[in-house]
C-alpha positions in Angstrom: 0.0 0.0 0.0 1.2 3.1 -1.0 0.3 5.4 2.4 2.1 2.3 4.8 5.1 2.6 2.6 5.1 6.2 2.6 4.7 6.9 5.8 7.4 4.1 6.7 9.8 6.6 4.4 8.7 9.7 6.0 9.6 9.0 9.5 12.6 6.9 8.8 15.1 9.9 9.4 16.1 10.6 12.6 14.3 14.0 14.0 16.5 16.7 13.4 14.0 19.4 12.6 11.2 20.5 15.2 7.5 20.1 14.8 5.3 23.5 14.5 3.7 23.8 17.5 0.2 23.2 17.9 -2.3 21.1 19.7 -0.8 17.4 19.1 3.0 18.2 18.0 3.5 16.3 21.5 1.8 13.2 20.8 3.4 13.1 16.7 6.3 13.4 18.5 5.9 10.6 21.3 3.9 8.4 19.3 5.9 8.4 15.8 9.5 8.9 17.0 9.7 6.1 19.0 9.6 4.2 16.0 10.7 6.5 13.3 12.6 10.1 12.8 10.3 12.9 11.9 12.7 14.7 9.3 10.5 13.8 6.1 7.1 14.7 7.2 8.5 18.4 6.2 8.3 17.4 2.6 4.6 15.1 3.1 1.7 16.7 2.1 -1.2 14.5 1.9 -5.0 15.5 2.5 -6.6 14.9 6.3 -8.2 11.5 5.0 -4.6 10.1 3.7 -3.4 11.1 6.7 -6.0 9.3 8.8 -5.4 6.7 6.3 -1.4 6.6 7.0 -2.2 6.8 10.7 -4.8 4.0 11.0 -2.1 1.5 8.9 0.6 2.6 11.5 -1.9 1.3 14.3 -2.6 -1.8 12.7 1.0 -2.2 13.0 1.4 -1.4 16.8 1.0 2.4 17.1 -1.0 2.8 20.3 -2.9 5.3 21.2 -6.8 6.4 22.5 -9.4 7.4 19.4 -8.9 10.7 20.9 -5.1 10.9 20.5 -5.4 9.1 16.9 -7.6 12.3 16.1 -5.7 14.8 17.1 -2.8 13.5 15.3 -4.2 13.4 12.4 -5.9 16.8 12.9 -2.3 17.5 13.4 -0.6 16.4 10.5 -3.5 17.9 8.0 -2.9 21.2 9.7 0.7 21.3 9.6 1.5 18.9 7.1 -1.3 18.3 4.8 -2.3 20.2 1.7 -3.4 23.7 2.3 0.0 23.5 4.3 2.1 23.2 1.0 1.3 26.1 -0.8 4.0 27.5 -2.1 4.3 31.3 -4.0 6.4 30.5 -6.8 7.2 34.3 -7.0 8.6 34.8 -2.9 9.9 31.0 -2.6 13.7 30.9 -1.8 15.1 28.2 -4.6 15.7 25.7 -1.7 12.1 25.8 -0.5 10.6 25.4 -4.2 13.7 22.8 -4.9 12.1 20.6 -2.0 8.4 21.6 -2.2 8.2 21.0 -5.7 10.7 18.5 -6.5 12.8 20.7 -9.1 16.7 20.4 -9.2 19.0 22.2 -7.9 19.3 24.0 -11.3 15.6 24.1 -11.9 15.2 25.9 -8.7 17.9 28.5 -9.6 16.7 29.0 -13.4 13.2 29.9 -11.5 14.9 32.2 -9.1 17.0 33.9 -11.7 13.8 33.6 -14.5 11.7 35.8 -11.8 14.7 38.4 -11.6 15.1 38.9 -14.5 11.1 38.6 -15.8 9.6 40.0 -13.0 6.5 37.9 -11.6 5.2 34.6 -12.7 1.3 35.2 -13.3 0.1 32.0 -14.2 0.7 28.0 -14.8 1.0 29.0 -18.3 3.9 31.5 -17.8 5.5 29.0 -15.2 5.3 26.2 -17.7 7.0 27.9 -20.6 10.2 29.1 -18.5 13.5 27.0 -20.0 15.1 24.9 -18.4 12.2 23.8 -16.1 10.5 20.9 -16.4 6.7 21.2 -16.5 5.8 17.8 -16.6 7.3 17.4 -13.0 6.1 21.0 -11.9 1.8 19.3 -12.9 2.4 17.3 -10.5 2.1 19.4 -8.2 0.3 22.0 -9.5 -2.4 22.2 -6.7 0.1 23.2 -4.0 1.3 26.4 -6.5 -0.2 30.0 -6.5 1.5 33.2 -7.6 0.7 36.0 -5.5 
């Protein structure tokens, strides 16, 4: 299954970053890095139903916790993690954060940085998809989490 494995990935790192706070960054903590690191769930963005999804796989595989604590996790990592989370402004984003939000290259994420400076603002998927050197096929894939205020 494609969540179990995911989510397996996600936490595999160990936890060098820290959680947002918020209501529950306690119990993601405790729950998922006694097993797992929590580095990768800064590049997860997954709607509140795959998250519930990823977290009710984990329990059939020995998380523990009440339904109330499963809850607020997963109100947790929709909040801070899931896909209203991951917007990204193509036209403010530093090249590292659209490099790991978006899944571009190193170069891809310069030529966008440098395509700005020179062009001035992005105004639209069509104007983002026509820069050179970026590839658009890889940028649809994620072109829910884009907007270009």
């Amino acid at each position: 299954m494609r969540l179990s494995a995911l989510f397996f990935v996600i936490l595999a790192a160990a936890g060098a970053q820290d959680l947002p706070d918020g209501r529950g960054s306690d119990l993601v903590e405790d729950r998922c890095s006694t097993c797992h690191g929590l580095d990768l769930l800064f590049a997860e963005h997954d709607s509140k139903q795959q998250w519930s999804q990823i977290v009710n796989d984990m329990v059939s595989r020995g998380a523990i916790g009440t339904s109330e604590e499963l809850a607020t996790i997963i109100a947790y990592l929709a909040a801070n993690f899931g896909t209203e989370a991951a917007k990204i402004n193509v036209n403010t984003a530093a090249a590292e954060d659209l490099q790991s939000n978006l899944m571009l290259t190193p170069q891809e994420a310069a030529t966008l940085v440098q395509y700005r400076k020179d062009h001035g603002k992005i105004k639209d998927w069509v104007a983002l998809s026509k820069i050179p050197g970026i590839d658009s096929k890889k940028l649809e894939s994620h072109k829910d989490q884009i907007v270009f205020d």
